[in-house]
C-alpha atoms as an extended CHARMM CRD file, in Angstrom:
* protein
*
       260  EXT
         1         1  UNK       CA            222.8530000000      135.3430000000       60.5490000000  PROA      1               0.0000000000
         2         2  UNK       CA            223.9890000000      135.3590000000       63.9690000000  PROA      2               0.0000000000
         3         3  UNK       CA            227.4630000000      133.5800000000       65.2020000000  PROA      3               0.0000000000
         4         4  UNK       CA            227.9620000000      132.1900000000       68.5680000000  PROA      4               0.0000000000
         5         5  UNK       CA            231.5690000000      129.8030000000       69.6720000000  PROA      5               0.0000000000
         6         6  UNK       CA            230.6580000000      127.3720000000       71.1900000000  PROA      6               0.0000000000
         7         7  UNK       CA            234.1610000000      125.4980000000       72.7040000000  PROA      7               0.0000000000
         8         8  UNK       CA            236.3930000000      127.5210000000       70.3300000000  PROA      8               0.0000000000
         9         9  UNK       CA            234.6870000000      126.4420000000       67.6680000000  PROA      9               0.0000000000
        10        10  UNK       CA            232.5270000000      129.6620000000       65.5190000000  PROA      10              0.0000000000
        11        11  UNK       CA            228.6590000000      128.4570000000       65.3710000000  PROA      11              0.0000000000
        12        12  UNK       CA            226.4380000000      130.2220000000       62.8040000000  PROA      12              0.0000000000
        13        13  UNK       CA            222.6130000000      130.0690000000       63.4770000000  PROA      13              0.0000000000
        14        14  UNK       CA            219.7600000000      131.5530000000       61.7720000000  PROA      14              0.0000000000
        15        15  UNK       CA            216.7490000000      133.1180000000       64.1310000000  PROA      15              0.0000000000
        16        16  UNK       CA            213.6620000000      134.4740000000       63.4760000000  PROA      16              0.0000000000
        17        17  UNK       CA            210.1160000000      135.3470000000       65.2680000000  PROA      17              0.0000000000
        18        18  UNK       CA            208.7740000000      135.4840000000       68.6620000000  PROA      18              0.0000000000
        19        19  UNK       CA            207.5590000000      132.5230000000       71.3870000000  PROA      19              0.0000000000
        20        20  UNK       CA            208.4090000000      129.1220000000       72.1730000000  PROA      20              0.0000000000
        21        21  UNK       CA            212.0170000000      128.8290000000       71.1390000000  PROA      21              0.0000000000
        22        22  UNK       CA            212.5700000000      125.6090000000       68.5820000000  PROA      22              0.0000000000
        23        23  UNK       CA            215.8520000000      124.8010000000       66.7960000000  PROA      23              0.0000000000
        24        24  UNK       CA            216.0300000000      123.1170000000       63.3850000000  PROA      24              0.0000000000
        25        25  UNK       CA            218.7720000000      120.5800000000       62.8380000000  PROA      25              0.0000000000
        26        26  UNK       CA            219.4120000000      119.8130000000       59.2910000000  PROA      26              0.0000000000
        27        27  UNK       CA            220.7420000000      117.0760000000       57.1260000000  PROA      27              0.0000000000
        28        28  UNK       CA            224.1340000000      116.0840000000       55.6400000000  PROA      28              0.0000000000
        29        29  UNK       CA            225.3160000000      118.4640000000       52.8260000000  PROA      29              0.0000000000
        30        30  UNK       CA            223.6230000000      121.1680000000       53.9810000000  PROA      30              0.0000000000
        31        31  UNK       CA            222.9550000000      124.2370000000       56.3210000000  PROA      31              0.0000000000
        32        32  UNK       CA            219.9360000000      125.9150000000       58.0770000000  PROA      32              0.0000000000
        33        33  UNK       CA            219.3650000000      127.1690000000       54.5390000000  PROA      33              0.0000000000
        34        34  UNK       CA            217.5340000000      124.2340000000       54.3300000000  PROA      34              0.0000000000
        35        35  UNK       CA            214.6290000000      125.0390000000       56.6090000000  PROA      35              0.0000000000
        36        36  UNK       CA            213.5920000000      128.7890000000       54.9280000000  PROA      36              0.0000000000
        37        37  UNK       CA            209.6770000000      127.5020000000       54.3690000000  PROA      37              0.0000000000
        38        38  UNK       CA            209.4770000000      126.5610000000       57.8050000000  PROA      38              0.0000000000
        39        39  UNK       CA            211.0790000000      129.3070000000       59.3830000000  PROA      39              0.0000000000
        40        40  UNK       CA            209.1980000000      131.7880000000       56.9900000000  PROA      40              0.0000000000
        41        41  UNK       CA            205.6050000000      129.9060000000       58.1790000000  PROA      41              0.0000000000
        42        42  UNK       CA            206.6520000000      129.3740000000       61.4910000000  PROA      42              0.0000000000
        43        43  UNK       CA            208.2540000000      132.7730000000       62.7040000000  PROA      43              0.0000000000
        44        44  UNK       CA            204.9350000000      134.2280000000       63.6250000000  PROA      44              0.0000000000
        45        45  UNK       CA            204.2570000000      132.0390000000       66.3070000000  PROA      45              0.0000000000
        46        46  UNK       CA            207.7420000000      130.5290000000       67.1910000000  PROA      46              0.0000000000
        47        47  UNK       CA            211.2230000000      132.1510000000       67.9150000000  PROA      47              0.0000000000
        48        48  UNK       CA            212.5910000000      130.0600000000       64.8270000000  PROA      48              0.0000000000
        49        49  UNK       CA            216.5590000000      128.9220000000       65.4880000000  PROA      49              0.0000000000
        50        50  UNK       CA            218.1750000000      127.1460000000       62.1690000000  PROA      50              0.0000000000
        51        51  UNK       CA            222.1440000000      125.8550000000       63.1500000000  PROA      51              0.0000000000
        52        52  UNK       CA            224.6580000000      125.1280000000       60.7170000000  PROA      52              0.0000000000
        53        53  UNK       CA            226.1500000000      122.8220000000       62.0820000000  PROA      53              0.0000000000
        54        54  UNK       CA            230.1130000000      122.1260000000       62.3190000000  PROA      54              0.0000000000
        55        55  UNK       CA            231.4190000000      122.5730000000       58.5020000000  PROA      55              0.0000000000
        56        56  UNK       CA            228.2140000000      123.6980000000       57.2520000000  PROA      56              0.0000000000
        57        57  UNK       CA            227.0940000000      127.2510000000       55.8660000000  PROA      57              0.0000000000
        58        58  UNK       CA            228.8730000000      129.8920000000       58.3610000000  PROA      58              0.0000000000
        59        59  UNK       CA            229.8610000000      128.2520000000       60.7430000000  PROA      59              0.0000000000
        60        60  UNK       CA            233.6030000000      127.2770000000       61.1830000000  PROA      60              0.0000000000
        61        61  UNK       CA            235.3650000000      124.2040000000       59.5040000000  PROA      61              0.0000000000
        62        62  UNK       CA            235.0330000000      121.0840000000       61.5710000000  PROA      62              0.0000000000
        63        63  UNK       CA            238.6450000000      120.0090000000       63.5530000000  PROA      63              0.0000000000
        64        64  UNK       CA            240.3970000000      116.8990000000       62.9100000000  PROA      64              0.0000000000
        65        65  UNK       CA            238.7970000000      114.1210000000       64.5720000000  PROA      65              0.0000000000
        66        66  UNK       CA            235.2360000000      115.4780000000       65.0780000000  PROA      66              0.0000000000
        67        67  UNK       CA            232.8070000000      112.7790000000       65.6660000000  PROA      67              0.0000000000
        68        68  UNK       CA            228.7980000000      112.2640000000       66.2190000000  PROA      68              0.0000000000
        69        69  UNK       CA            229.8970000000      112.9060000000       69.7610000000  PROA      69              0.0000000000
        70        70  UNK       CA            230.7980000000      116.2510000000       69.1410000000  PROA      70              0.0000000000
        71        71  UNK       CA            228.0190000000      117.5170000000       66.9330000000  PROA      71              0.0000000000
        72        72  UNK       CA            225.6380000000      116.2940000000       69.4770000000  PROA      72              0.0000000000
        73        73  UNK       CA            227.9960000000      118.4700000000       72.5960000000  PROA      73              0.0000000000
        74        74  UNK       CA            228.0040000000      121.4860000000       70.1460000000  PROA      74              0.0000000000
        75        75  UNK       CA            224.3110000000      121.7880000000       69.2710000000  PROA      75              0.0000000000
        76        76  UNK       CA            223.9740000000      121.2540000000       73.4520000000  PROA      76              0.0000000000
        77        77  UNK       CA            225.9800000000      124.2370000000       73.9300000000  PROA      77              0.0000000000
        78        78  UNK       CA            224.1970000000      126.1670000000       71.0730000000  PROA      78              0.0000000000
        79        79  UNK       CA            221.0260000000      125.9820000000       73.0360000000  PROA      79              0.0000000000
        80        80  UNK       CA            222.2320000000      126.2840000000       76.2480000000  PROA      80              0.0000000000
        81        81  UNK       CA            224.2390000000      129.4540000000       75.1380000000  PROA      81              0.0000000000
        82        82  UNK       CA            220.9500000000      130.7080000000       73.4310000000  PROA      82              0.0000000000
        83        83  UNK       CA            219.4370000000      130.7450000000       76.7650000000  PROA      83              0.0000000000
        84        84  UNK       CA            216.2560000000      128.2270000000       75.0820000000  PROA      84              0.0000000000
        85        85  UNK       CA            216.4870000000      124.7620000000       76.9520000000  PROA      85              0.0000000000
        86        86  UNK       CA            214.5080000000      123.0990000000       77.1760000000  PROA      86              0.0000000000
        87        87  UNK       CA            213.0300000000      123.3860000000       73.8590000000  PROA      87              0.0000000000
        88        88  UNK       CA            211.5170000000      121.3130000000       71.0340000000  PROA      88              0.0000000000
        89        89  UNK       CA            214.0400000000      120.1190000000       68.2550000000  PROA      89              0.0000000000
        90        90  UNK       CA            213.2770000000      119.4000000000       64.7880000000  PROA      90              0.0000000000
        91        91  UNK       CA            215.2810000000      116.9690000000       62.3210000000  PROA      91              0.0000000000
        92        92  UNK       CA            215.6850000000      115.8770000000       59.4410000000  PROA      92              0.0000000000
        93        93  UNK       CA            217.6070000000      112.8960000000       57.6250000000  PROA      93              0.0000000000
        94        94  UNK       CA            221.2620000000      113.0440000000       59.1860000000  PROA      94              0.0000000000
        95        95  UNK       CA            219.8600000000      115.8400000000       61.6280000000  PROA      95              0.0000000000
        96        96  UNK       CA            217.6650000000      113.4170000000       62.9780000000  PROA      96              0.0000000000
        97        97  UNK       CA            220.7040000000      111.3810000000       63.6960000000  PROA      97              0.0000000000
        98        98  UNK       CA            222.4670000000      114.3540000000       65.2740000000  PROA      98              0.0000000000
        99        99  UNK       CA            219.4760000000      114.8870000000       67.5480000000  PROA      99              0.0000000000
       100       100  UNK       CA            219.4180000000      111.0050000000       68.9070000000  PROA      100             0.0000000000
       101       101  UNK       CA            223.0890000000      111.0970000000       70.0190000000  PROA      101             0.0000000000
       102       102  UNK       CA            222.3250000000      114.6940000000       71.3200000000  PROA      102             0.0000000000
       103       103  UNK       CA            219.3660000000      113.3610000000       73.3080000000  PROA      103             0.0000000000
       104       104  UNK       CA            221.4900000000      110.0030000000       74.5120000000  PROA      104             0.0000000000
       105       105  UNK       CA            223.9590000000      112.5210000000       75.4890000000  PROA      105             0.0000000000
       106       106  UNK       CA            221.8100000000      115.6320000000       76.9860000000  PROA      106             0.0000000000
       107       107  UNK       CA            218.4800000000      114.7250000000       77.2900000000  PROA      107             0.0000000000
       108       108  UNK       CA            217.5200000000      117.6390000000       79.5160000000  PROA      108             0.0000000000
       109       109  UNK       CA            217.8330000000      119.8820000000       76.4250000000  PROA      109             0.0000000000
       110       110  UNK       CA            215.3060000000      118.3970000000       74.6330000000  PROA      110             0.0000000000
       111       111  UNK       CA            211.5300000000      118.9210000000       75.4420000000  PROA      111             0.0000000000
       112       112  UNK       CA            209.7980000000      117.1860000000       72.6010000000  PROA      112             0.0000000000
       113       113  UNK       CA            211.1770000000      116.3440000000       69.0250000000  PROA      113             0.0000000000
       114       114  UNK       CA            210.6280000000      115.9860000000       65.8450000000  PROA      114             0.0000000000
       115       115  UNK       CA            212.5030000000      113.3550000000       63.4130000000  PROA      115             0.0000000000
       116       116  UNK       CA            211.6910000000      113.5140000000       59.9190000000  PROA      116             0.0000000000
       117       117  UNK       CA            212.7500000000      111.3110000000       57.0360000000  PROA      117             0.0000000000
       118       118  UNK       CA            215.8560000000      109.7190000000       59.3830000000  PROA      118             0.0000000000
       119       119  UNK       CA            218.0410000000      107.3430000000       60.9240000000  PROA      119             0.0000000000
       120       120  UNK       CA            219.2680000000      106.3450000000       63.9010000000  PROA      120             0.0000000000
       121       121  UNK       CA            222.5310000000      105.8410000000       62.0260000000  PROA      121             0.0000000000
       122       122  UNK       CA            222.8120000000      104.8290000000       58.9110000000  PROA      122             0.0000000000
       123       123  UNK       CA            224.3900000000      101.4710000000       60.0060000000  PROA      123             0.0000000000
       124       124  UNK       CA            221.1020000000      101.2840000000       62.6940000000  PROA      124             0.0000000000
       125       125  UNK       CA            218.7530000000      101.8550000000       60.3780000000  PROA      125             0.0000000000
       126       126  UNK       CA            219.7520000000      100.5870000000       57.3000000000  PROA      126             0.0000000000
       127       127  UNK       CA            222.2820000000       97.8170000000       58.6870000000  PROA      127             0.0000000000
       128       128  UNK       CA            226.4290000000       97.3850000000       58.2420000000  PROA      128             0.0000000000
       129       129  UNK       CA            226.3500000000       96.2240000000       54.0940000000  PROA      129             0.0000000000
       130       130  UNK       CA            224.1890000000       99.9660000000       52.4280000000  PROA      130             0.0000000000
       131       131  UNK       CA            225.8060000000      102.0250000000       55.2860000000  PROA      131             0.0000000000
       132       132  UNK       CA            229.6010000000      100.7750000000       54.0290000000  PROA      132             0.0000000000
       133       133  UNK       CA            228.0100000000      100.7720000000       50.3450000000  PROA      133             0.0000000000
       134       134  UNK       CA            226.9090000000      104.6620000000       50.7700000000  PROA      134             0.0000000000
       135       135  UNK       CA            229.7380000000      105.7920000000       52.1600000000  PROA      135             0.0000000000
       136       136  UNK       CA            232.1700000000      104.5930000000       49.2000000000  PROA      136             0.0000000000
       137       137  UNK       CA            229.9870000000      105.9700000000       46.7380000000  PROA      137             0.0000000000
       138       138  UNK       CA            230.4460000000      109.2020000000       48.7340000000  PROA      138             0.0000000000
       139       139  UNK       CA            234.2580000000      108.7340000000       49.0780000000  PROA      139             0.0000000000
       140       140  UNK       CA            234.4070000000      108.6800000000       44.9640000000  PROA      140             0.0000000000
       141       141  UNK       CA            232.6730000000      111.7380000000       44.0460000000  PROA      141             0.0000000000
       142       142  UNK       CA            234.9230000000      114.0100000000       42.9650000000  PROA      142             0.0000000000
       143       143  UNK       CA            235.4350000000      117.3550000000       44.6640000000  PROA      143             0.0000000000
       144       144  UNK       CA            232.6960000000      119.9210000000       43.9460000000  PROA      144             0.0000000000
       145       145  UNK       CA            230.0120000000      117.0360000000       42.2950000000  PROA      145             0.0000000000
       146       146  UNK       CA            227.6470000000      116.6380000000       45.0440000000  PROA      146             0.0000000000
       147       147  UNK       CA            224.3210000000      116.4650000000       43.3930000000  PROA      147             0.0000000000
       148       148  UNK       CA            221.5910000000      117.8060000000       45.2670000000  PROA      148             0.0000000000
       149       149  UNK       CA            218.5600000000      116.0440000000       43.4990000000  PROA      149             0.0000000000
       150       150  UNK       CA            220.3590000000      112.9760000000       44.1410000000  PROA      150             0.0000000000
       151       151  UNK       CA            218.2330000000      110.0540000000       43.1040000000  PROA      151             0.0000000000
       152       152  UNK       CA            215.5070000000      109.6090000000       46.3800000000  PROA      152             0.0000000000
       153       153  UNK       CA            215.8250000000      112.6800000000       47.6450000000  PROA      153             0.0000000000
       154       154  UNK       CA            212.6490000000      113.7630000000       46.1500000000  PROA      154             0.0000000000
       155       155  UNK       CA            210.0430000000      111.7660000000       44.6560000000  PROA      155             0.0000000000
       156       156  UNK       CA            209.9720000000      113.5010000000       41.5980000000  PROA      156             0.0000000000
       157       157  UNK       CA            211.7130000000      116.6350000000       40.4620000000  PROA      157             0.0000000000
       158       158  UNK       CA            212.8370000000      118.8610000000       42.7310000000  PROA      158             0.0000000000
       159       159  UNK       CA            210.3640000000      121.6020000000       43.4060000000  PROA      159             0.0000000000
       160       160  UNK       CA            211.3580000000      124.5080000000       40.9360000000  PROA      160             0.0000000000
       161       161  UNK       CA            210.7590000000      126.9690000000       43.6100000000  PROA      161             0.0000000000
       162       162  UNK       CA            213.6810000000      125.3340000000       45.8790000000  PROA      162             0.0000000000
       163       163  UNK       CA            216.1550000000      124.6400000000       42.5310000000  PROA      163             0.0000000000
       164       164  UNK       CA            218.0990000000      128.0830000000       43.5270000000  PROA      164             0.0000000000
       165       165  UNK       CA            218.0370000000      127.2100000000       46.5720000000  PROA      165             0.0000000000
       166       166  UNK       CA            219.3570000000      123.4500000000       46.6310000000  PROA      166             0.0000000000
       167       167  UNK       CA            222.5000000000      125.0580000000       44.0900000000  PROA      167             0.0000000000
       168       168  UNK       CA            223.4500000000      127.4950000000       46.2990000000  PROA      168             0.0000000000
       169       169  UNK       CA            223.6150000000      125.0580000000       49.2360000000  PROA      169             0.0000000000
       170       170  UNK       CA            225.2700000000      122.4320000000       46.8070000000  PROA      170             0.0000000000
       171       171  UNK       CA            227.9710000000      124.8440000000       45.7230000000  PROA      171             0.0000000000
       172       172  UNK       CA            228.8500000000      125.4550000000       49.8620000000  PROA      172             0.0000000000
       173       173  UNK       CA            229.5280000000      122.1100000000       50.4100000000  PROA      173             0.0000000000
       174       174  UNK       CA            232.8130000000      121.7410000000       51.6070000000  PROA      174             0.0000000000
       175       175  UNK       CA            233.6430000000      118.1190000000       50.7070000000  PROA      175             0.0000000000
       176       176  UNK       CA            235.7590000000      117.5570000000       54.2010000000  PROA      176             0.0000000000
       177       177  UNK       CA            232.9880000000      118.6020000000       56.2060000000  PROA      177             0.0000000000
       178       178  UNK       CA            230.3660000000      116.2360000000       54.4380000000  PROA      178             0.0000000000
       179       179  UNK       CA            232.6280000000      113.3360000000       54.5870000000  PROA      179             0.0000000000
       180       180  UNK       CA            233.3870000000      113.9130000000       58.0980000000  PROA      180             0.0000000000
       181       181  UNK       CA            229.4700000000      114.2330000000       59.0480000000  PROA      181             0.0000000000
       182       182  UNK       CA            228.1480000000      111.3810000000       56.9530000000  PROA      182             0.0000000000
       183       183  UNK       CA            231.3070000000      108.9340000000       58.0020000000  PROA      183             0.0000000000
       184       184  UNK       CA            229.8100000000      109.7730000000       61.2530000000  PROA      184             0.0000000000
       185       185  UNK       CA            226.2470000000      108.7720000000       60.0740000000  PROA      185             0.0000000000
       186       186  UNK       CA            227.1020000000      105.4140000000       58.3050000000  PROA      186             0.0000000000
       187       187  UNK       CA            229.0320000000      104.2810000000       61.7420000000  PROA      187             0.0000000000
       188       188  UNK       CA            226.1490000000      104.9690000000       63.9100000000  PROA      188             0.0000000000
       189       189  UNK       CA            223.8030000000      103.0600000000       65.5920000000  PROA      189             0.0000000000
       190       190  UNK       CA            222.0640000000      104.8590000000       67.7420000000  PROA      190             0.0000000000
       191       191  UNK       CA            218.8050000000      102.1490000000       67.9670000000  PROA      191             0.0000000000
       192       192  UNK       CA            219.0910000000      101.5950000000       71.6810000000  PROA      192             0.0000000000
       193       193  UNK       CA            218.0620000000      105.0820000000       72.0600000000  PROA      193             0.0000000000
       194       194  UNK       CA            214.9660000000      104.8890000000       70.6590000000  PROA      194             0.0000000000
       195       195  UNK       CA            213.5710000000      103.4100000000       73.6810000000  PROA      195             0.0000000000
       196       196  UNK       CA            215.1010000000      105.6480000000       75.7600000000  PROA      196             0.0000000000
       197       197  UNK       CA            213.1880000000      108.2550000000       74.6820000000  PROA      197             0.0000000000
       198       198  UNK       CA            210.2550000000      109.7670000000       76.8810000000  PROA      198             0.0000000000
       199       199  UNK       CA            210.3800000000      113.3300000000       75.3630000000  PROA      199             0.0000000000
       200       200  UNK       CA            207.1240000000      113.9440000000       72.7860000000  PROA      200             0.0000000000
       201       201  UNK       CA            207.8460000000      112.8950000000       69.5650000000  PROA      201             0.0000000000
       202       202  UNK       CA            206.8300000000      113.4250000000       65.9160000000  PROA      202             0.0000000000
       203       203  UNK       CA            207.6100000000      111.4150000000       63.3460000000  PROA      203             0.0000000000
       204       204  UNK       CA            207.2290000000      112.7660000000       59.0900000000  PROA      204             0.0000000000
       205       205  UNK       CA            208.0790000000      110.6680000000       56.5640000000  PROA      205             0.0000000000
       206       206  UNK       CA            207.4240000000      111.3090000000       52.8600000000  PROA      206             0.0000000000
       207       207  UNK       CA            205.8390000000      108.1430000000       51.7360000000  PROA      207             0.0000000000
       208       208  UNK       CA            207.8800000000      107.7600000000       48.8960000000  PROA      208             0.0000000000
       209       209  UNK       CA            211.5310000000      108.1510000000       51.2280000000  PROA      209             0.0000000000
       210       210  UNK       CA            213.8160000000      105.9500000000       48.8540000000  PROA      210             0.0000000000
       211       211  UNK       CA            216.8980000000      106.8560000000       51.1200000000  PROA      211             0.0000000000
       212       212  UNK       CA            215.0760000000      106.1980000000       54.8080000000  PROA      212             0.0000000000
       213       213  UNK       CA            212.4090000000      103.9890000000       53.3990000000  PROA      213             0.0000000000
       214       214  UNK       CA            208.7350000000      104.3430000000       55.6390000000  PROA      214             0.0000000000
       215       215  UNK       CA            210.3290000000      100.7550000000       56.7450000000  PROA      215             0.0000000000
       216       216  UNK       CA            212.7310000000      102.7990000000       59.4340000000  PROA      216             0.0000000000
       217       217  UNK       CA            209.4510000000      104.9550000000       60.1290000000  PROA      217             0.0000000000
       218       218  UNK       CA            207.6800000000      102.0640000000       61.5390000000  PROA      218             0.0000000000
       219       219  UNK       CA            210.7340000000      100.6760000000       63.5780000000  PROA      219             0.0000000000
       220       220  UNK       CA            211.0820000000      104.6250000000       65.2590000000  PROA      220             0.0000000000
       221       221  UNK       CA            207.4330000000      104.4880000000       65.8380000000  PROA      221             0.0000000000
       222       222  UNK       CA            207.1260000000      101.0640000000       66.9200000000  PROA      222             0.0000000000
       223       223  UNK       CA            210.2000000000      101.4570000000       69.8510000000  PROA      223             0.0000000000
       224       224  UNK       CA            209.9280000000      105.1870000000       70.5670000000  PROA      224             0.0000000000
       225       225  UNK       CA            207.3070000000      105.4580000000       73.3730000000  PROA      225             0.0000000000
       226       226  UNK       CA            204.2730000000      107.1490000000       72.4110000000  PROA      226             0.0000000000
       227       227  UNK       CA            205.5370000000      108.2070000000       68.7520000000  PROA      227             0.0000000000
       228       228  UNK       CA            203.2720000000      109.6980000000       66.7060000000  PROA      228             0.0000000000
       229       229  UNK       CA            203.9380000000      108.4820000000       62.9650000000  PROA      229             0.0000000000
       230       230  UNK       CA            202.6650000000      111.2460000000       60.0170000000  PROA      230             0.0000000000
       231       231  UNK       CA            203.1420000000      110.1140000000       56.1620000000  PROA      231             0.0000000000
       232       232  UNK       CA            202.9160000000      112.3690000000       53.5950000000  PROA      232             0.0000000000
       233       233  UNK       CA            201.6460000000      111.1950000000       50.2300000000  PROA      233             0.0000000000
       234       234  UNK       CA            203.3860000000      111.4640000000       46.8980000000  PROA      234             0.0000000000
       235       235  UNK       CA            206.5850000000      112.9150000000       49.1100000000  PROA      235             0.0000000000
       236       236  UNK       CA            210.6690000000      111.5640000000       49.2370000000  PROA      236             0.0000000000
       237       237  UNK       CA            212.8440000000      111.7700000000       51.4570000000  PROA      237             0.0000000000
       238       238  UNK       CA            213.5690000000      116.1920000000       51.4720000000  PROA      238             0.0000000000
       239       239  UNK       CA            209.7460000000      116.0860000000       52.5900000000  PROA      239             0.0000000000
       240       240  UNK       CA            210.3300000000      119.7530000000       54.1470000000  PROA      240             0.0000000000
       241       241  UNK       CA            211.4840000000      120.7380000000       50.8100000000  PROA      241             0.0000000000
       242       242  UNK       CA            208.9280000000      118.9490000000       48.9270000000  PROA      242             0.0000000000
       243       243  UNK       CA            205.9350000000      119.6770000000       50.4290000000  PROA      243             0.0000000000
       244       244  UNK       CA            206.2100000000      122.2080000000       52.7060000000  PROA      244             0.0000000000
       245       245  UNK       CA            202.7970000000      122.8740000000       53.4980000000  PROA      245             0.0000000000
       246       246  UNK       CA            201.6920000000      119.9290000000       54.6760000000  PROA      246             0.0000000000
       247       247  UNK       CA            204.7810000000      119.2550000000       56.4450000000  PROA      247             0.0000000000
       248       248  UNK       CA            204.2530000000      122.5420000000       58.1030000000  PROA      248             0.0000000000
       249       249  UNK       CA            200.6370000000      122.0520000000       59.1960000000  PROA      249             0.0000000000
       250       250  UNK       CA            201.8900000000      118.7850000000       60.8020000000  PROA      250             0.0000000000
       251       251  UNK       CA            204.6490000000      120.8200000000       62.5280000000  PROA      251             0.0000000000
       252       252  UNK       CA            202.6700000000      123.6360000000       63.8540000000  PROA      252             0.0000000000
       253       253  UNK       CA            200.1830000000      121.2450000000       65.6340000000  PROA      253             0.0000000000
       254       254  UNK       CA            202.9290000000      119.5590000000       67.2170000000  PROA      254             0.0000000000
       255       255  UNK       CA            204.5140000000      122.1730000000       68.4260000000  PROA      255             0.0000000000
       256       256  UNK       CA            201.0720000000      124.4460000000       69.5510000000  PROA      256             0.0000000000
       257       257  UNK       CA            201.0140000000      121.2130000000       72.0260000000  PROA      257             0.0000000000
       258       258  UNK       CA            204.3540000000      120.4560000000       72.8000000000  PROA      258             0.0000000000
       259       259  UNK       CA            206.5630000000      123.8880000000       72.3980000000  PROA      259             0.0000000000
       260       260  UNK       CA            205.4840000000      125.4820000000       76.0270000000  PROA      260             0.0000000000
């Protein structure tokens, strides 16, 4: 674990192999714990950076009044500190979100991406009513309850090798710092981006995504220029999780085109 601050504010990042530099952005309620397969697969070709974002793992609490705004400046300053721009970025669910206002923000960062299972906001995506809906059923868990095989996050089980995995994440959560992100992700809507974009992009999507149905797929490849839409079969929404392989093999030809 290495630790950079980044505007006063202590940044934690995992890194790992050599090459083209790409940073993993993950989703809400949890840290770059969250990418291990890929970094374990993809560390022998790639120098492999995993954030945790603002609130997340080791890196510092987030401050009163941080907004998408400010996730999208810090992960900027991440890579520019890191020395890596412009680099691929790779997302998932919320992190996909981070990486939209990040790109609306900084495009110059960004040399292709990857957006996996997301949104561009929940309230973009999904529209005002299940963004307002999601959020209050966030706002009444108790303390200490978030449950990471929520319903939709995988299509079945979770995969037994990940169980110790997803608990240990789960028990970090620090219940401000989810709150703050995901308010962040059910006020978004960060659709006029999409057709902004001109960088590379991959799409993933489990086919079975309950939370980001293959329905927001279709809209991200039907407005994002060029977008490249993979589906993985018999796969929910934590499709890095859930089938790591083939969300992998996906990744590595992506980035063996797009990384240098």
């Amino acid at each position: 674990m290495d630790v950079v601050e980044i505007d006063g504010l202590r940044l934690a990042f995992r890194r790992a192999g050599n090459g083209p530099a790409v940073v993993f952005v993950h989703g809400g309620a949890e840290d770059g714990r969250a990418w291990t397969p890929q970094l374990d697969a993809l560390a022998d070709e790639f120098t492999v950076i995993a954030w945790d974002e603002p609130g997340a793992g080791g890196s510092g609490d987030v401050p009163v009044g941080f907004a998408l705004s400010d996730y999208a400046d810090h992960l900027a300053g991440l890579i520019r500190a890191l020395d890596v721009a412009p680099c691929p970025l790779v997302g998932i669910s919320w992190g996909v979100t981070v990486i939209l206002e990040l790109y609306r923000r900084h495009p110059a960062v960004a040399r292709s991406l990857v957006l996996a299972d997301g949104y561009a906001g929940w309230r973009g995506s999904l529209g005002a009513e299940e963004a307002d809906a999601r959020l209050a059923g966030l706002r009444d868990q108790p303390e200490g309850s978030f449950d990471p095989t929520l319903p939709g996050l995988f299509a079945g089980s979770p995969p037994p090798a990940f169980e110790p995995l997803l608990e240990a994440m789960s028990a970090d959560v620090r219940r401000h710092s989810m709150l703050t992100a995901l308010t962040a992700m059910a006020h978004a809507d960060l659709t006029d981006v999409l057709d902004t974009i001109q960088a590379p992009t991959q799409l993933i999507w489990g086919a079975l995504d309950a939370r980001s149905p293959l329905s927001v797929a279709h809209e991200f490849e039907r407005r994002i220029p060029g977008a490249d839409l993979a589906v993985i079969p018999d796969c929910g929404h934590v499709s890095n999780l859930e089938a790591p392989e083939a969300f992998n093999d996906i990744l590595r030809g992506f980035l063996r085109r797009h990384a240098a």
